[in-house]
TIMIGU-103589 format. One record per atom (N, C-alpha, C): residue in one letter; z, y, x. Coordinates in steps of 0.05 Angstrom, whole numbers, plus 5000, padded with zeros to 4 digits. Example, Ala and Ser with C-alpha at 12.3 -4.5 7.8 and 13.67 -1.06 7.14 Angstrom:
BEGIN
a515648865264 a515649105246 a515649345264 s514249555257 s514349795273 s515750015258 
This chain:
BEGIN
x480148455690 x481548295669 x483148075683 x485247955673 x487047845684 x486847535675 x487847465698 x486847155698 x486246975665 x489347035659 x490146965635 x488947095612 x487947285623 x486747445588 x483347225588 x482147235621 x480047105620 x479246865604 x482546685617 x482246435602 x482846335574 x484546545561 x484946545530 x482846665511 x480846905529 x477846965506 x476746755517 x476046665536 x473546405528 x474446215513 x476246125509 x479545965488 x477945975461 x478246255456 x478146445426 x475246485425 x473346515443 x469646575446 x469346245428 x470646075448 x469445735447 x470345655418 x472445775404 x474045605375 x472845865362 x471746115361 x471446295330 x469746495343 x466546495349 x465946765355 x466246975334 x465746925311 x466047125299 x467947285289 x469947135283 x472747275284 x473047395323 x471747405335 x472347555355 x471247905357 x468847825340 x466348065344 x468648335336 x468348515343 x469248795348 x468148825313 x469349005300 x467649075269 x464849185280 x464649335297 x461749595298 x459949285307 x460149045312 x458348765329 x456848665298 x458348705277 x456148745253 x454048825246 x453649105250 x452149165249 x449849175283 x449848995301 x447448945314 x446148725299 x443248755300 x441348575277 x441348285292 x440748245274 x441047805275 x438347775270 x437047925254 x434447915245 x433548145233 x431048155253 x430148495260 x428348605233 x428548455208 x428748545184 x430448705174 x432548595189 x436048795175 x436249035196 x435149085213 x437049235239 x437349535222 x439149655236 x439149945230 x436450095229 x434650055235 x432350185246 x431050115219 x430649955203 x430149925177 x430850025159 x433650165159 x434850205134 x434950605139 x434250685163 x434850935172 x432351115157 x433251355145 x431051455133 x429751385108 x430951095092 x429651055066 x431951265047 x430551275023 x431851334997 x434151224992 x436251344980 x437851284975 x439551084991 x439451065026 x441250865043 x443850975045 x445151255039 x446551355045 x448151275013 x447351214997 x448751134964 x449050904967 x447250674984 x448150404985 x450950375006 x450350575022 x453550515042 x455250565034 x454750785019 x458250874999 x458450634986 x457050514979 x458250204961 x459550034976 x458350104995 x459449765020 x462649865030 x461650255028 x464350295033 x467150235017 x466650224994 x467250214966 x469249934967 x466949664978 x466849434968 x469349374999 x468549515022 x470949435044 x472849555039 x474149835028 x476349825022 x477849625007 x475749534988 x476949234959 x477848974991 x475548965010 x476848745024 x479848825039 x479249075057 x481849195065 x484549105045 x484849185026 x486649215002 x486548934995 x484748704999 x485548434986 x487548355016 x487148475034 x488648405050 x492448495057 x491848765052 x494348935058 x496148815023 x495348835002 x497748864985 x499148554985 x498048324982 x500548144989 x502448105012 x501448185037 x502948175062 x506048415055 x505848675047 x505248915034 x508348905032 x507748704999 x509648704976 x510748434996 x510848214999 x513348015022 x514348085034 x513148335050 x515248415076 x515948605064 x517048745033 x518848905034 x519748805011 x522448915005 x524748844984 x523748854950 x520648934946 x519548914918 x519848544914 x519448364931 x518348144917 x518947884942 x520247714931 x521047474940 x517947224939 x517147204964 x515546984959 x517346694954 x515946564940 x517146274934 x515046064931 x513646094946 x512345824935 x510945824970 x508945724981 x507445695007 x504645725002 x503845894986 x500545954979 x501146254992 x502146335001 x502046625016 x504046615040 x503446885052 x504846805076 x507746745074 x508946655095 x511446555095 x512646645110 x513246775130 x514146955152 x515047235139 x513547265133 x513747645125 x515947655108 x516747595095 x519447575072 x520747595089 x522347475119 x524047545130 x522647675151 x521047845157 x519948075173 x520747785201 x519047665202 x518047575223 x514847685227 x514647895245 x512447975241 x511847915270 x509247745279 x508247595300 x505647665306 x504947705327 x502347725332 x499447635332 x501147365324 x499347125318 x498747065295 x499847245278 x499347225250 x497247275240 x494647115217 x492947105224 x492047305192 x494847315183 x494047525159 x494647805180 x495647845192 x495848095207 x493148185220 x492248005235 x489948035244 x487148085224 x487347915201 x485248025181 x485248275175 x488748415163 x489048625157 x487548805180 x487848805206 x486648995226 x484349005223 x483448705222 x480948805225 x479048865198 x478948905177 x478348975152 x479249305155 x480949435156 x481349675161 x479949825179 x479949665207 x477749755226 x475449745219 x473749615207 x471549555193 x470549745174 x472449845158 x471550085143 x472450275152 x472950275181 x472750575195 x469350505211 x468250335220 x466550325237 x464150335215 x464250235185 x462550315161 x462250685162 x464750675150 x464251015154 x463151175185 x463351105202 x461951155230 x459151125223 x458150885220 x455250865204 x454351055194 x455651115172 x454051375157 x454951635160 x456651705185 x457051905194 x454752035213 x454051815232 x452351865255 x449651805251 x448951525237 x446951485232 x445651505208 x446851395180 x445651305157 x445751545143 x447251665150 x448051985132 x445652245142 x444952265171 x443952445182 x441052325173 x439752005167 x437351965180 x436451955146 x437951965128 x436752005092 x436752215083 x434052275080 x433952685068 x435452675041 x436452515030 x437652524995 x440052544997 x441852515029 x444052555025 x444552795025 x447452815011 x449053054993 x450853105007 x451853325010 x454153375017 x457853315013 x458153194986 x458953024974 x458852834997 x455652694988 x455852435003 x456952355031 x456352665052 x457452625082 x460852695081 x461552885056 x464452885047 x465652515050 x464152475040 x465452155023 x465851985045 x463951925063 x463651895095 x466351865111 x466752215116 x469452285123 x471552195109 x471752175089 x474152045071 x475451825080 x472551615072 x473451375084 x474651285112 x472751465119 x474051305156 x477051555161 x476851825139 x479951855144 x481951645133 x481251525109 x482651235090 x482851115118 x480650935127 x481850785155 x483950805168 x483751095180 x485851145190 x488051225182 x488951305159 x491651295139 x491751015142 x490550885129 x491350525139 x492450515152 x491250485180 x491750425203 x493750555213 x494750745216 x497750955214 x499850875196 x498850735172 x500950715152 x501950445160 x500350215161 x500949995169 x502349745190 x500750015210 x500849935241 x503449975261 x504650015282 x505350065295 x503950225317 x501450095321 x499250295337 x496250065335 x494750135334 x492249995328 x489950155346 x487750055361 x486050205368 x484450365357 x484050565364 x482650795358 x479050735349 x478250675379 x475650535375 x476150265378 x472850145370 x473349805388 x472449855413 x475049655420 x476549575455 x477449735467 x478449925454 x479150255459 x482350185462 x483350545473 x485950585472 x487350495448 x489750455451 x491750445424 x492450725417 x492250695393 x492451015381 x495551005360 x497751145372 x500251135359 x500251255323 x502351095309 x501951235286 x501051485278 x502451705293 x501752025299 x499852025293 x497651915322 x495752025333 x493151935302 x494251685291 x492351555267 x492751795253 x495351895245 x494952155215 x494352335233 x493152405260 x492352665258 x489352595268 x488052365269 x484852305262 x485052305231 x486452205219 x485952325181 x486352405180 x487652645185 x487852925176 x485253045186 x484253015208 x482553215217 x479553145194 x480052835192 x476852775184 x477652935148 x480152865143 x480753035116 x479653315114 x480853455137 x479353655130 x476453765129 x475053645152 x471553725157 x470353645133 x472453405114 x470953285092 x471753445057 x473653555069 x474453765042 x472454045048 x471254065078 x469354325076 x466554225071 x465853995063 x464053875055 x462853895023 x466353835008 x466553674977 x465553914961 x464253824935 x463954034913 x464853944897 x463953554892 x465553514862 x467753444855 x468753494835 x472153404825 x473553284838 x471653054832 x473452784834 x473452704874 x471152834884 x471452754918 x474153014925 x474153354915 x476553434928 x478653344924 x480153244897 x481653154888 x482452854904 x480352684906 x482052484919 x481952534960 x480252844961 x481752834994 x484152944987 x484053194973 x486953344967 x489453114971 x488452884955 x491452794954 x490752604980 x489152454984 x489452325013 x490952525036 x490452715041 x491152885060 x494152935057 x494653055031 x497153095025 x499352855033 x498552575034 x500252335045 x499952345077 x497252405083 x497752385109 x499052605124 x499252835113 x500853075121 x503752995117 x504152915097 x507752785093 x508152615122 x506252435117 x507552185139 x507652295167 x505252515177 x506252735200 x508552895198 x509052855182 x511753095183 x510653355179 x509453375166 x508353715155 x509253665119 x511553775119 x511753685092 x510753965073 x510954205091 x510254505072 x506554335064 x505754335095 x502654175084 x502054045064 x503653825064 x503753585043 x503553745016 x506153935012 x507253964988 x504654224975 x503154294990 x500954524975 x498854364976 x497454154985 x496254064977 x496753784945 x498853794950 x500353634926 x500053824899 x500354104904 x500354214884 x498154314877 x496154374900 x492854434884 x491454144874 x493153984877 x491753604870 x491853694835 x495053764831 x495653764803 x494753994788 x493854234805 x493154494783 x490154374784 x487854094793 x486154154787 x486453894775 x488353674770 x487653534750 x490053284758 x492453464733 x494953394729 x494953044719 x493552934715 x492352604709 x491452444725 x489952464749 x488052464776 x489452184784 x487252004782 x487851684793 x484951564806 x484751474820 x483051374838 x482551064843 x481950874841 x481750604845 x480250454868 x482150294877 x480849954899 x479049874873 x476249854874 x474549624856 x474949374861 x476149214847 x475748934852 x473648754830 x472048554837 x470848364823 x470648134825 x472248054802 x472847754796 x470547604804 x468247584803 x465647454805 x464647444824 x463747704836 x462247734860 x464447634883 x467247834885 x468247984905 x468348184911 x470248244934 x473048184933 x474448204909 x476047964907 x478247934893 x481048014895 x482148044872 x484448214871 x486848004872 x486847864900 x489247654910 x491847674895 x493447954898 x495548044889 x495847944866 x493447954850 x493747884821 x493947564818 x493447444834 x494347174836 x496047014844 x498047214863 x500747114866 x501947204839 x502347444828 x503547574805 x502847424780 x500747354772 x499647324747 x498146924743 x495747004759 x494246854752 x495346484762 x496246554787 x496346194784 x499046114768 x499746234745 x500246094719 x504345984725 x504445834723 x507145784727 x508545694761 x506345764779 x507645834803 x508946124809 x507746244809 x507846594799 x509646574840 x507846674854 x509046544883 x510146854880 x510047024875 x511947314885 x513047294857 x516547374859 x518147404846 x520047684847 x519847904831 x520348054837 x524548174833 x524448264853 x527048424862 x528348414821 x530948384821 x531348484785 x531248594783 x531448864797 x531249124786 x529249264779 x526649124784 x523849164780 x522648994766 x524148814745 x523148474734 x521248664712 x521948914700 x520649004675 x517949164691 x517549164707 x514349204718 x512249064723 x513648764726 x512248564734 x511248424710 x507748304714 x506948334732 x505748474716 x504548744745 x502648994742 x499648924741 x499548674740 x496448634735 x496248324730 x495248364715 x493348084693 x491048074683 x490347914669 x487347884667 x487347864632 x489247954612 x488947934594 x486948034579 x485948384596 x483548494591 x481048354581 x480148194605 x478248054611 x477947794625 x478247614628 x480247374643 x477047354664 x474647504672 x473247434684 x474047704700 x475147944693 x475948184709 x478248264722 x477448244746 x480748344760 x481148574755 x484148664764 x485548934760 x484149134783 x483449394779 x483349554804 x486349544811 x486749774831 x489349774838 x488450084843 x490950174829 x490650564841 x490950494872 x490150654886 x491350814907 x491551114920 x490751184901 x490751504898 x492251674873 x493651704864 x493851714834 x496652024836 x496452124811 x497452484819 x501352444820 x502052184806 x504352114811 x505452134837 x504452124861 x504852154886 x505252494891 x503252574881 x503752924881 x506253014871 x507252964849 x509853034831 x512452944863 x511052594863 x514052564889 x514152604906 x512152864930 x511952984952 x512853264943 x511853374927 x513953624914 x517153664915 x517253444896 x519753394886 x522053274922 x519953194940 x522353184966 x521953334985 x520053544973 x520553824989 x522853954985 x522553964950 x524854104946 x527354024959 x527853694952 x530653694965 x531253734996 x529553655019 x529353765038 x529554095047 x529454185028 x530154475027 x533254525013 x533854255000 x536754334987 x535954464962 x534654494948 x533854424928 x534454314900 x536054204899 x536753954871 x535654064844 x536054254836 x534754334812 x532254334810 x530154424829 x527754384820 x526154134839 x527154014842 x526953784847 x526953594830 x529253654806 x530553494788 x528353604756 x527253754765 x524653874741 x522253644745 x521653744773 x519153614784 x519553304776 x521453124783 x521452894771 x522752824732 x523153124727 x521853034698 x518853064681 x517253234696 x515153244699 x513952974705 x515252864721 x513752564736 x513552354707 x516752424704 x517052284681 x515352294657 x514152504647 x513252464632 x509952374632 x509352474648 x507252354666 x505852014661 x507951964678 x508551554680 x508751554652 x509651634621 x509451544597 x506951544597 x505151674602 x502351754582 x500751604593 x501651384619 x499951274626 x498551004616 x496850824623 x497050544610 x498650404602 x499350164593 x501349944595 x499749694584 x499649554585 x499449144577 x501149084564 x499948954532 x501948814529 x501148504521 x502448234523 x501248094522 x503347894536 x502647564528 x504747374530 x505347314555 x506547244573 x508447224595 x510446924598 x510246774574 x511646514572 x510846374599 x509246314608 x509046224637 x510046284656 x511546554657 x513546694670 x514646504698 x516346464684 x518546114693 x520346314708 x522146494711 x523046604727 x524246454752 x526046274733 x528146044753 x526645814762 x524345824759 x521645604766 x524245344774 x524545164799 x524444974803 x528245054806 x529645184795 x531345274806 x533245404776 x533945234764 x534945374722 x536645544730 x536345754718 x538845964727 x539146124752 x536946064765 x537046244786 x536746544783 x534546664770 x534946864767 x534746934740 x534347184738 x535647344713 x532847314688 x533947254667 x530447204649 x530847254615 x533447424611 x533447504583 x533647874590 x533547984569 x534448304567 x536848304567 x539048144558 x541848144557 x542948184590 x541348224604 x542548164632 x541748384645 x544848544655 x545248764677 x544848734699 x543548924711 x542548964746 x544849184750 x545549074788 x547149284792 x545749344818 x544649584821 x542749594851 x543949484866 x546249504881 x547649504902 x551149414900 x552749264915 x555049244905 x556949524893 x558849584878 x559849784871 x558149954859 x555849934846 x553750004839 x554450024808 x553550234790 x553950144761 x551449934755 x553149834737 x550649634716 x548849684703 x546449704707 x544649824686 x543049604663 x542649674638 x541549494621 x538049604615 x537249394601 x533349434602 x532049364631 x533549294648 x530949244675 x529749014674 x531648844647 x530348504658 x528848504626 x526948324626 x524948274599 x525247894598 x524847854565 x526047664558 x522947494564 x521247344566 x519347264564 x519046974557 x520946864546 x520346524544 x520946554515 x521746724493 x522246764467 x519746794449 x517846774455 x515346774435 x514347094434 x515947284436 x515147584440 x513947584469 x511347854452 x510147974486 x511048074491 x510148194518 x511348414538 x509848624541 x511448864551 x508649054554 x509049184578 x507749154599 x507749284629 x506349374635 x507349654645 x505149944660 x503249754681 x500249884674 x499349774702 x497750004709 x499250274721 x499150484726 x501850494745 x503050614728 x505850734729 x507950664716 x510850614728 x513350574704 x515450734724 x517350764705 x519550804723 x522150794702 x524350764712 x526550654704 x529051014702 x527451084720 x529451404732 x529051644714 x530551624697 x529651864666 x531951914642 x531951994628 x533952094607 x536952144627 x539452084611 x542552244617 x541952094653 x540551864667 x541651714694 x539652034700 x536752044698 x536452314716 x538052574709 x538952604689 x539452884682 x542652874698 x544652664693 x546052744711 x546652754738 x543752714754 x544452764790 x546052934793 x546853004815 x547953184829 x548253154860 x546853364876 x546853374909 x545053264913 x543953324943 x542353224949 x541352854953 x544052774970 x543452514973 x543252324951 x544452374933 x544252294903 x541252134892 x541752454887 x537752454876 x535752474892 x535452504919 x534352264945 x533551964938 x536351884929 x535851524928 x534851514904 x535051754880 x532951624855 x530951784857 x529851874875 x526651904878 x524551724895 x526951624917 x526351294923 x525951114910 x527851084898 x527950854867 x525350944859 x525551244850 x522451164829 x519751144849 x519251254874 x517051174889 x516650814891 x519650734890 x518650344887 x518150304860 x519450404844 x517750294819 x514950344817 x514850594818 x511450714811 x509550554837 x510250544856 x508150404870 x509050124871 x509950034852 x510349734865 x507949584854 x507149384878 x505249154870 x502149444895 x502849684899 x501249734918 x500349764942 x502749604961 x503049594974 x504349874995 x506549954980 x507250174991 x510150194993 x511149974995 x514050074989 x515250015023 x513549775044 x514149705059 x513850015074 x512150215072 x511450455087 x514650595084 x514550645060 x517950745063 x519950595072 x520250385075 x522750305092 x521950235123 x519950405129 x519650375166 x518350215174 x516849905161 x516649725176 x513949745180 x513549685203 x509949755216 x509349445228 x506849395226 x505349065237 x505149175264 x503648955274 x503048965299 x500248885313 x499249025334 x496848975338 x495948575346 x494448525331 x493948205331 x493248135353 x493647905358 x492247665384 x489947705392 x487347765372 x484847805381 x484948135402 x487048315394 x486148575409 x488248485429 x490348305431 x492148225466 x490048165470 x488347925466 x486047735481 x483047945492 x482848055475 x480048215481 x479848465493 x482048615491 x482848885495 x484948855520 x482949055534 x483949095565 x486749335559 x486749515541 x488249645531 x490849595519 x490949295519 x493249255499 x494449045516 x497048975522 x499448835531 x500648765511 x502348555518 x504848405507 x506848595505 x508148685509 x509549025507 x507949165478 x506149105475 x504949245450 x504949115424 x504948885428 x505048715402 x508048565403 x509748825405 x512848745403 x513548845374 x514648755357 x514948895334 x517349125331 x516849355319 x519449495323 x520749545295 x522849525286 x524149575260 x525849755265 x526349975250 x528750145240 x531049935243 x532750095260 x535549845263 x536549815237 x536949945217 x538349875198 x537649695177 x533349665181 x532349505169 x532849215180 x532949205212 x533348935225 x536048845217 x538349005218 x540348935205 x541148755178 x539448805164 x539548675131 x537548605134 x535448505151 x532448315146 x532948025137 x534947965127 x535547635123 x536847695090 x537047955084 x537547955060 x536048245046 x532348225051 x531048335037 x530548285005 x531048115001 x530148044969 x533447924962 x534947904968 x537047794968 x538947914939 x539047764919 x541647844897 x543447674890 x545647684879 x546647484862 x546947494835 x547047244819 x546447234792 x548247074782 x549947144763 x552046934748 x550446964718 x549746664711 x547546684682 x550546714664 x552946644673 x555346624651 x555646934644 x555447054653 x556847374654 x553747544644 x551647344664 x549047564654 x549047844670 x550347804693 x550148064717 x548747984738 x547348084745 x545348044773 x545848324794 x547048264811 x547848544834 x546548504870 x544148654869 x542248694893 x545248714915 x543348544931 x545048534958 x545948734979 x542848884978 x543149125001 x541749334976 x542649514982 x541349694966 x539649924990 x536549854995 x535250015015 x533950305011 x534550284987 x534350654976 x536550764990 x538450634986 x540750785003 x541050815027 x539750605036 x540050525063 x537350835079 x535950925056 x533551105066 x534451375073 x536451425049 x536951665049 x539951725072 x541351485074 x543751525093 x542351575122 x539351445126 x537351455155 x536351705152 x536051885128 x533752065134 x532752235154 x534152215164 x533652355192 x532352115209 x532351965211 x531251875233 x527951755233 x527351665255 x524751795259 x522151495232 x524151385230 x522251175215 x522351255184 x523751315171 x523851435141 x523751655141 x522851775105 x523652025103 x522452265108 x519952285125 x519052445134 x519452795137 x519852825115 x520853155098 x523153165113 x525252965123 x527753105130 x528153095159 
């Protein structure tokens, strides 16, 4: 180890041991009441870890969806209760939400390791299912970790393991764990886990048949992050969006103002929102960009009316919103009646319905599933490929917005944190360099960026990055299918 790495972990040992511990340094016992050797072999230990597994994806996910939604073009932070960097993709190594994010993901890969090796083999009641469920998770890890990352270690203090190499540890654990599954609901959510991580490898024939046995076994199929208001983890997202009231610190893009926000507490004001992250709407939009990658347009242009009708049947909220404040500290900044046209992109047509009136005494009603804007004569008249490319983009940001997925499609990957430069003999300054799609670094100063005239009532997006996806598709950060 090098001089300098010596003197910055005892730095980092002396100010935070425990933010140093590796995730698997958890589980060595503190007190030889708890150790593994206690819990190995009782009843039902293999049903308590699936919970814990359960309960770290909810931490994973309190972590990943606000960072998520700032660093991509869904949502303008405005206030300083979340991070502040990421909106202009200053993504740093020292960032200490970056570093949580790692290590919470890694964590519920080294959980699922638990009951892979130990907790799963040493309980006669576990199921097959249950060693299915196992594999799932720590394949989930690694979709994380691939989806988020730039490259993240494999094990702890281990090699860096490149995006690739992450979807083809979830793919593999996908599969041993689909020759596992019997019931519904565990093939169904590897089916579609796998099916994303086969897209993001570039296996799109892969992707697209497991996309379609997702839907011939259950054309509805949604999956949930548990979150609890009470106990924990909490559903953060929902507190930039909703809950702290007339700060509302994420402000979303106009063209997405009628989605927002995807989660509130009107249900139950003591219950947070789950958040899908599995859900069969993803199947319809891996189909649907096979086809066009094949050249395709027509049944492509089915498949996303299929989608379409889909996203109707799903939930929606409806319920008051007057706390809104769109133009908060700022009158007229942005757009906050229905009278007012979005134009994606300059030279862009104008479209009406994207913005919702909310300070008029009427509720609102927002999908907290699915919505999408891409339907009637605007889908029916695509034509060509690149066309209807950018509105299957469009609708992948609507339908996932608020899940942290839109930053995956436009290329942008984190970086491995300060604790793995400092601790990890494997990792250099060369590694925790951030890399962006040039055309994303190009327009990084005008990610959320529109203009708004309240006199006219037109609001026209600055960069339009749907477009910007499909003009890249070829290249190696978007797009995958092409």
């Amino acid at each position: 180890m090098s001089i300098r790495k010596i003197a910055f972990s005892l730095a980092l040992i002396a100010g935070s041991l425990v933010a140093c511990e590796a995730p698997e340094d958890f589980f060595e016992p503190r007190n030889p009441d708890l150790a593994v050797d206690a819990v190995l072999g009782t009843v039902s230990s293999s049903t308590r870890l699936l919970n814990g597994c359960e309960r770290q994806l909810a931490f994973a996910y309190q972590e990943i969806l606000p960072i998520a939604e700032i660093a991509s073009d869904n949502y303008q932070n405005t206030q300083t209760f979340f991070n502040q960097f990421l909106d202009a993709l200053n993504i740093d190594f020292t960032d200490n939400d970056l570093n949580d994010t790692a290590f919470d993901i890694q964590r519920l890969r080294a959980l699922a390791n638990l009951g892979i090796n130990d907790i799963g083999p040493g309980d006669e009641t576990t199921t097959a299912d249950q060693t299915a469920s196992f594999y799932f998770f720590r394949g989930i890890s690694q979709l994380l970790a691939g989806s988020y990352f730039r490259s993240i270690p494999v094990e702890a203090n281990g090699a860096l393991g490149s995006q690739s190499d992450l979807y083809a540890l979830a793919i593999a654990d996908f599969d041993t764990a689909l020759g596992q599954a019997t019931e519904a609901a565990t093939i169904n959510s590897i089916l579609l886990a796998r099916a994303r991580a086969k897209r993001a490898a570039g296996d799109c024939t892969g992707a697209v048949a497991d996309a379609q046995t997702l839907l011939s076994n259950d054309g509805a199929f949604v999956r949930y992050v548990m979150f609890d208001a009470i106990n924990g983890p909490e559903n953060i997202l929902q507190n930039a969006l909703f809950d702290r009231g007339t700060f509302d610190d994420l402000q979303p893009l106009p063209t997405l103002d009628f989605l927002d926000p995807k989660y509130n507490n009107i249900i139950d004001p003591t219950t947070d929102f789950n958040v899908p992250y599995l859900k069969a709407e993803e199947a319809h939009l891996i189909i649907a960009e096979g086809h066009l990658a094949s050249g395709d347009v027509g049944s492509a242009k089915t498949v996303m009316t299929n989608l379409v009708a889909l996203v109707d049947s799903r939930e929606t909220a409806t319920f008051s919103d007057a706390n809104e404040q769109r133009s908060q500290v700022a009158p007229g900044s942005r757009p906050d009646t229905t009278s007012v046209v979005v134009s994606a992109g300059p030279n862009r047509p104008f479209r009406s319905g994207l913005v919702l009136d909310r300070n008029n005494g009427d509720d609102v009603t927002i999908p907290v599933i699915s919505g999408t804007s891409v339907r009637g004569t605007y889908l029916n008249d695509l034509t060509g490929v690149e066309a209807t490319l950018e509105a299957l983009y469009l609708m992948r940001q609507e339908i996932f917005i608020a899940e942290g997925r839109r930053v995956i499609d436009l290329g942008i990957a984190f970086v491995p944190s300060e604790n793995e430069l400092l601790l990890n003999d494997n990792v250099n300054m060369e590694d925790v360099q951030p890399i962006l799609p040039s055309f994303i670094e190009a327009n990084q100063a005008n990610m959320d960026a529109f203009t708004y005239d309240a006199a006219t009532g037109e609001a026209t997006v600055t960069v339009n990055f749907n477009e910007l996806i499909v003009q890249n598709r070829t290249s190696e950060f978007v797009a995958p299918c092409f």
